[in-house]
C-alpha positions in Angstrom: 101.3 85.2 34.8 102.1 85.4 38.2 104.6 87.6 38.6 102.1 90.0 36.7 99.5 88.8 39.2 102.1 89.9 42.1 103.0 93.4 40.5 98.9 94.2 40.1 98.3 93.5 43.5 101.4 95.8 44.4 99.8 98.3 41.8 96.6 97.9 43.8 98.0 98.3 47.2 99.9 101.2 46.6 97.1 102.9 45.3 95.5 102.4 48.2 98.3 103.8 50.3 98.1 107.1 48.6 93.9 107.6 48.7 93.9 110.8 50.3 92.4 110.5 53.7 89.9 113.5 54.1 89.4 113.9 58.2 86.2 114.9 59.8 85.5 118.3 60.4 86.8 119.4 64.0 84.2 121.2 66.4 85.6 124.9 67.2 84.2 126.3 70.6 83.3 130.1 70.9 83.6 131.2 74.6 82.6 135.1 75.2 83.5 135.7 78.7 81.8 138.4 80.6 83.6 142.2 81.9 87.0 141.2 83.6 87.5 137.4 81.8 89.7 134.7 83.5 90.4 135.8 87.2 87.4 137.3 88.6 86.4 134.3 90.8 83.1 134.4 89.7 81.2 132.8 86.8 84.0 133.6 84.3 86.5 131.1 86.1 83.6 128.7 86.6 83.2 128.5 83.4 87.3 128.5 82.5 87.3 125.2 85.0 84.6 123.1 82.7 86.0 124.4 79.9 89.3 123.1 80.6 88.2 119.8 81.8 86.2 119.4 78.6 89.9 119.9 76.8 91.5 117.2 78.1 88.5 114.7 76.9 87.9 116.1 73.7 89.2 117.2 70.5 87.9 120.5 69.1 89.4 124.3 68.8 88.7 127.1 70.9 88.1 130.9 70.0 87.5 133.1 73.5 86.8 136.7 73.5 86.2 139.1 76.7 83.4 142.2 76.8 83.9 145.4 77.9 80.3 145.3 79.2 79.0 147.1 76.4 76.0 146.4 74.5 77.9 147.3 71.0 81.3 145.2 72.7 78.9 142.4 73.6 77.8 142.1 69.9 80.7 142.8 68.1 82.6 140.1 70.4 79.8 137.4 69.6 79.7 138.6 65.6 83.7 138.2 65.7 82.9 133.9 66.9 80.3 133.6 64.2 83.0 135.1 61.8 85.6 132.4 63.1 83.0 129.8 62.4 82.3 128.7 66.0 79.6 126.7 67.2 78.5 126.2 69.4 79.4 130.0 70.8 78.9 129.9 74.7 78.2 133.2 76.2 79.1 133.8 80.0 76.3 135.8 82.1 72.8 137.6 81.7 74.4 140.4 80.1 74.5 138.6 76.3 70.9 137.6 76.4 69.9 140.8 74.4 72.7 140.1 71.7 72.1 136.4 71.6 68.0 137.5 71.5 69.2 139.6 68.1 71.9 137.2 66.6 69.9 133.6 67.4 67.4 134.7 64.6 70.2 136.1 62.2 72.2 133.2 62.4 69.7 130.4 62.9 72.5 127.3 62.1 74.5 128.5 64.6 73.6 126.9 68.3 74.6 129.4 70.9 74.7 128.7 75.3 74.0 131.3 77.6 75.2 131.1 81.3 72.6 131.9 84.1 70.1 133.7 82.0 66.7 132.3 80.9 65.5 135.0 78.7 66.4 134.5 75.3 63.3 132.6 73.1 64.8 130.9 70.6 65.4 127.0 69.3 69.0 127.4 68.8 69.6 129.0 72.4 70.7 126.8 75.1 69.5 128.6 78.8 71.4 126.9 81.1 70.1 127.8 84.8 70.4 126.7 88.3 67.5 126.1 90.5 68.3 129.0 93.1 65.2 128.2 95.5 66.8 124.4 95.9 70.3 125.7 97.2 68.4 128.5 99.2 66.2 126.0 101.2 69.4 124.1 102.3 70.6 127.6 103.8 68.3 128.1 105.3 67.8 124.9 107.1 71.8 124.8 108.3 71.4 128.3 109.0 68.3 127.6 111.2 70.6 124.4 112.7 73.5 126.7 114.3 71.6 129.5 115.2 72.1 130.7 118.9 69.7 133.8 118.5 67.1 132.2 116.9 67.0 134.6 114.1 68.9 134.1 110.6 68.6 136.1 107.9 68.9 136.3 104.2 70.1 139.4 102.5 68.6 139.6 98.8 67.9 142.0 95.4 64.1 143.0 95.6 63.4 140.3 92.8 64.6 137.2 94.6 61.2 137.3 97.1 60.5 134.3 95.5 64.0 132.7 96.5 63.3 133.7 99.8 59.6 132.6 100.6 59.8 129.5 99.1 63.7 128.6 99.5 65.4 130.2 102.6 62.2 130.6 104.8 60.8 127.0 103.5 64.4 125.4 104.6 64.5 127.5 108.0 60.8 125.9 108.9 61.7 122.7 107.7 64.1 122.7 110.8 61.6 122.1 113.2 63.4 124.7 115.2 62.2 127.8 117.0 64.4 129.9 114.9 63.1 133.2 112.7 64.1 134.0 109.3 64.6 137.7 108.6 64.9 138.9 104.9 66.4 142.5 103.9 66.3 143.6 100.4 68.8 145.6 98.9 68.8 148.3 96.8 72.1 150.5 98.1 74.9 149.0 100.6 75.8 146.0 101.6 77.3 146.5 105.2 74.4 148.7 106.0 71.9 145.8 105.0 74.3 143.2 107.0 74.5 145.8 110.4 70.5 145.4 110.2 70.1 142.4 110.4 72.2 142.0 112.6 71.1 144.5 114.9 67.4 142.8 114.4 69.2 139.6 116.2 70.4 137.5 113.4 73.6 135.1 114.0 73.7 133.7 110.7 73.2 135.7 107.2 72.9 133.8 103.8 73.8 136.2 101.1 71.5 135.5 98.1 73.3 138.6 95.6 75.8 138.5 92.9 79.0 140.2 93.1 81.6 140.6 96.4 80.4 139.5 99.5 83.4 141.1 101.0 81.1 144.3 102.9 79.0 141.5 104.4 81.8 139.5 105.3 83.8 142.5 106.7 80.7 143.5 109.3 80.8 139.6 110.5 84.1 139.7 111.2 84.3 143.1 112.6 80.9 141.9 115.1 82.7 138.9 116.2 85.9 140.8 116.9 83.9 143.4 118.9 81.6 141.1 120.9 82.7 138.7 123.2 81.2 134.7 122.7 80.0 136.2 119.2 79.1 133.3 116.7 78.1 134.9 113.6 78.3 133.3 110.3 77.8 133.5 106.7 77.0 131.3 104.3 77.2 131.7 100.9 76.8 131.2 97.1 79.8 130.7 94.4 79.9 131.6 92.2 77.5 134.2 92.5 80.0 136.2 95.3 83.6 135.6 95.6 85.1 137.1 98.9 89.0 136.8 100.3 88.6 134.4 103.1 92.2 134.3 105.3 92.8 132.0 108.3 91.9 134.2 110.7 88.3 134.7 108.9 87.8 131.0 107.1 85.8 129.9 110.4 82.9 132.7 110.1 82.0 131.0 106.5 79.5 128.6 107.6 79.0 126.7 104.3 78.3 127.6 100.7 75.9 127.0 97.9 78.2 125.9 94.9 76.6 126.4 91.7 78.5 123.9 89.6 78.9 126.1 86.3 81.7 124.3 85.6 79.9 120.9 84.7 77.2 123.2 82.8 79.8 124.1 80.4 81.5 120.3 80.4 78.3 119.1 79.5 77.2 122.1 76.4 80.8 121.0 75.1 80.1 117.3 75.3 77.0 117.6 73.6 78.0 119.9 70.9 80.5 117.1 70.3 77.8 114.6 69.7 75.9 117.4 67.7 73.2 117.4 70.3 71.8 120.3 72.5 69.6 120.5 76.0 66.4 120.8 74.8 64.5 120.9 78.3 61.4 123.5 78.1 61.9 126.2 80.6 59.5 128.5 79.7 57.1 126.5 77.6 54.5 129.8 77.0 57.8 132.2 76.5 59.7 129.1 74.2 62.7 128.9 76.1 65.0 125.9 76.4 68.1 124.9 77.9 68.7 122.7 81.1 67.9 123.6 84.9 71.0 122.3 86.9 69.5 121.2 90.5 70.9 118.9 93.8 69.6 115.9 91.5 72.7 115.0 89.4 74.9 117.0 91.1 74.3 120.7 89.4 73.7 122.3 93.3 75.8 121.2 95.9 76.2 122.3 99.7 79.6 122.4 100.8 79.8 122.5 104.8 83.0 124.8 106.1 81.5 124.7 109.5 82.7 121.9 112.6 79.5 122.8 113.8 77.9 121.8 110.8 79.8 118.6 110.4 78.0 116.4 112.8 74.9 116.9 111.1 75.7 115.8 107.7 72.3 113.2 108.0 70.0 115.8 108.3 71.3 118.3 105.7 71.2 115.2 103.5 67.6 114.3 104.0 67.0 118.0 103.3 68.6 118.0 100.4 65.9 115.2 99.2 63.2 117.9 99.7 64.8 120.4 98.6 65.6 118.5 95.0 62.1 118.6 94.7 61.1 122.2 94.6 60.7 123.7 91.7 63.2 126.9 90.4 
């Protein structure tokens, strides 16, 4: 009896042993990058940087696709994730919002992100934006700080008035300084928008536009060259514009307005692991949700490139507690 006893609990252990073990189901990522991909030193390598960060914490599969720009590319690309059984599919830039606007009510399990666009009404689209007016009102208060002219100026798209009257203008005032902001909207070129306004008597331009700053950055450089004591600046915001700044040029950048994209995608990745998405209401009348990344929690930050700026590192930081307090 008990070496029968012995062999039955062998019996039983082995059996144990060979219960196939069925492992959970792993997460695959979707990533559609916008024209150009990896390397443009904009938005699409933002996003690369959270994206690789989120690899080393967590376990799940990726599937990444780049556009051509078009509208048919742009859907085709996102149809070719769904098809691969991603989810959630994160789509880089404003571009997608038509396509995820079309494919968010065809495939309603899937949970789709969209980068720096809140446009797209639906449940199962996460906006994920960035509260411009908060980064422009800290420009505008450092701009107003160096200034030497007492006039600084922000160069923006016509729809960014808002941006401007309530972000760079609010931050210059906020100075308590006897310094003018400026605002040129533009519609055609860059260096003829910066020569303005720097003809008008600005030192210091804040460039509120997406793409290459490079034009802007060339006339700065080119006015400093040409006039002697010049000390005109730029500040910035990344990854909105990317420009090639050398050591001959790095001291005209003033400071920039970092946009951290890269913690945006961390976090839609860390949360699609927990089968969780933002749910914040942007756009309660429109029905659109997401998450607005501001200063509070670290989704804005002001990066100072400037010695001049350096020593006044208190009073940029107790106006970055009213800036975290306005509203997009």
């Amino acid at each position: 009896m008990k070496n029968r006893s012995i062999v039955a609990a062998i019996i039983m252990a082995l059996s144990l042993v060979a219960t196939p073990v069925y492992a959970a189901p792993t997460l695959t990522v979707g990533v559609a990058y916008d024209i150009g991909g990896r390397g443009d030193r904009s938005f699409n390598d933002a996003s690369a940087a959270g994206l690789e960060k989120a690899q080393k914490q967590f376990n799940f599969s990726l599937e990444a696709v780049v556009t051509d720009g078009t509208s048919s590319d742009r859907e085709k690309r996102i149809r070719s994730l769904i098809t691969k059984n991603c989810n959630p599919i994160i789509a880089i830039g404003a571009g997608y919002a038509p396509t995820l606007q079309l494919l968010s009510i065809e495939f309603p399990n899937t949970h789709f992100a969209i980068i720096n666009d809140a446009s797209v009404a639906a449940l199962n689209v996460t906006s994920l934006i960035f509260a411009d007016t908060q980064g422009a009102y800290l420009a505008g208060f450092s701009a107003a700080q160096v200034s030497k002219t007492g006039k600084v100026a922000m160069i923006a798209n016509p729809n960014q008035a808002d941006i401007y009257k309530d972000g760079f203008s609010a931050g210059v005032f906020a100075s308590k300084k006897k310094v003018i902001p400026i605002v040129k909207y533009v519609s055609g070129s860059y260096s003829v928008a910066a020569n303005q306004v720097l003809n008008a008597g600005a030192d210091v331009i804040f460039v509120a536009t997406q793409g290459s700053d490079s034009e802007v950055f060339k006339v700065i450089v080119a006015r400093n060259a040409n006039k002697k004591g010049s000390n005109i600046g730029l500040i910035n915001i990344e990854p909105d514009q990317y420009i090639s700044v050398t050591s001959a040029t790095k001291k005209f950048l003033i400071a920039s307005v970092v946009k951290r994209v890269d913690k945006a995608m961390f976090d839609v990745i860390a949360l699609a692991k927990a089968d969780k998405q933002y749910l914040d209401i942007l756009d309660s009348e429109a029905g659109i949700y997401g998450r607005q990344y501001g200063i509070t929690g670290g989704g804005i930050e002001f990066t100072v490139r400037s010695g001049a700026l350096l020593g006044l590192s208190d009073a940029i930081n107790v106006a970055a507690s009213s800036a975290e307090k306005l509203p997009a």
